[in-house]
C-alpha positions as CSV (number, residue, x, y, z in Angstrom):
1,X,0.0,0.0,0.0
2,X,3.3,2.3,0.3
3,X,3.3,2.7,-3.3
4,X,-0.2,4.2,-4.0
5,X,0.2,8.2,-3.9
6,X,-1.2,9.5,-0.5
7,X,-5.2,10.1,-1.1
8,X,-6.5,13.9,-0.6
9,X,-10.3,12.7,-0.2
10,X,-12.6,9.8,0.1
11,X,-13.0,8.5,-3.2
12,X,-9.5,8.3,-3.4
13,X,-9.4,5.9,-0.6
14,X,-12.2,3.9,-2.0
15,X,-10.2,4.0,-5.4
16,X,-7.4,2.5,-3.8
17,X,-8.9,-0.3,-1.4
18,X,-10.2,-1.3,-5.0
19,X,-7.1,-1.1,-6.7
20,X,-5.7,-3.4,-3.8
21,X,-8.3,-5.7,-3.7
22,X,-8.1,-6.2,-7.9
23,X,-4.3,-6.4,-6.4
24,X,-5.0,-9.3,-4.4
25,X,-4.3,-7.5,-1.0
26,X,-7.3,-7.8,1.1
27,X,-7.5,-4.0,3.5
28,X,-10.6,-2.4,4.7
29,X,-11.4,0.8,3.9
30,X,-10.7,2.3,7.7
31,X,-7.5,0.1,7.3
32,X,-6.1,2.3,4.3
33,X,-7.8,5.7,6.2
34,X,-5.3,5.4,8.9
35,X,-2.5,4.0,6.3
36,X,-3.3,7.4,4.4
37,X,-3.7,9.3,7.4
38,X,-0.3,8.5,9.0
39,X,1.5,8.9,5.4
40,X,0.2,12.2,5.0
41,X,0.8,13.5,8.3
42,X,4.8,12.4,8.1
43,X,5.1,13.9,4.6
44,X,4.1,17.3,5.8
45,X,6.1,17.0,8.4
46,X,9.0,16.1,6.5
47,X,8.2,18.9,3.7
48,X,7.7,21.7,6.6
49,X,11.2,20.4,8.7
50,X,13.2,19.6,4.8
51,X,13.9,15.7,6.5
52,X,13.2,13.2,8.7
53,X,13.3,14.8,12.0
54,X,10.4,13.8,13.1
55,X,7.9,10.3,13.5
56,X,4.4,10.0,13.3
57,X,2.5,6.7,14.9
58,X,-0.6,6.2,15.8
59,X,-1.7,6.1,19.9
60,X,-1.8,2.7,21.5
61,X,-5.8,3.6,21.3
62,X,-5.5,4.1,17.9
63,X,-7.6,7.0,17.6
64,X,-4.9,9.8,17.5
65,X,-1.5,10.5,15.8
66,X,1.1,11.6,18.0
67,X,4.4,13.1,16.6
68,X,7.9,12.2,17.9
69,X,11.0,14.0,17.7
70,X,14.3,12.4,16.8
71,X,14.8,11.4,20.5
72,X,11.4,9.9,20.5
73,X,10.2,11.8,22.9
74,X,6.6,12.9,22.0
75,X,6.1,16.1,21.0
76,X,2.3,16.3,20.3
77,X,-0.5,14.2,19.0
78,X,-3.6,15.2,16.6
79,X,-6.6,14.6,18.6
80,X,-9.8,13.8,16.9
81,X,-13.4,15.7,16.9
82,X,-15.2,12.1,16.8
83,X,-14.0,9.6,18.2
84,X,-11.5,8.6,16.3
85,X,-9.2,10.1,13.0
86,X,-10.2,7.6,10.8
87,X,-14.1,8.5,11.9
88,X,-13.4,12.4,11.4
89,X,-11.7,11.3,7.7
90,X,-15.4,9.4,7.1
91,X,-17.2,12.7,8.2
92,X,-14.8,15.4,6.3
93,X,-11.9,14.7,4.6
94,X,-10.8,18.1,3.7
95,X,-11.3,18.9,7.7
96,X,-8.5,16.8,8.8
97,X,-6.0,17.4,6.3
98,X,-6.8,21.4,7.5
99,X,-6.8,20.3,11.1
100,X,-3.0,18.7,10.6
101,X,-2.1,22.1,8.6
102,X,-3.1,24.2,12.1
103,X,-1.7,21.5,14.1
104,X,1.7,21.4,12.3
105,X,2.0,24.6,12.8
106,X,2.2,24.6,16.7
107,X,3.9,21.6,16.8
108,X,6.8,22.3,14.6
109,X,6.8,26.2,14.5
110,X,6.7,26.6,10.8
């Protein structure tokens, strides 16, 4: 799933999970939601900080992405308006991605 380009709305997703399945991988659509989520979170990280200096994951709850630095300590998390990131991608794309925009900037000061 690392190969697809990261999705900028819904029917991407969808697009994909079907490309995957015609693929022969079998993922749920939540399943690539978070995939996409987490992707697109660490690549505007890496575009805003021009590297690597920082790691997204997702929370042991799995309903939040938290950002480490490079001494893995964390540094902050994206917290959802639902109850969970996945859920607020299902509700309004376009939300989230402005959402991680306005987080990134506290988080990383740029």
């Amino acid at each position: 799933m690392d190969q697809l380009d990261i999705a900028e709305d819904l029917q991407q997703v969808k697009d994909q999970v079907a490309i995957l399945g015609a693929r022969g991988y079998d993922v749920t659509l939540d399943e690539a939601i978070a995939s996409t989520l987490k992707r697109g979170l660490q690549e505007m990280i890496d575009h805003r900080t021009d590297g690597s200096y920082y790691t997204v994951k997702w929370s042991a709850d799995g309903k939040r992405l938290e950002v480490f630095d490079i001494y893995r300590d964390r540094t902050g998390q994206v917290e959802p308006e639902s109850d969970s990131l996945v859920q607020d991608f299902h509700n309004s794309d376009q939300l989230v991605w402005n959402r991680f925009d306005i987080a990134l900037r506290q988080l990383i000061s740029r």
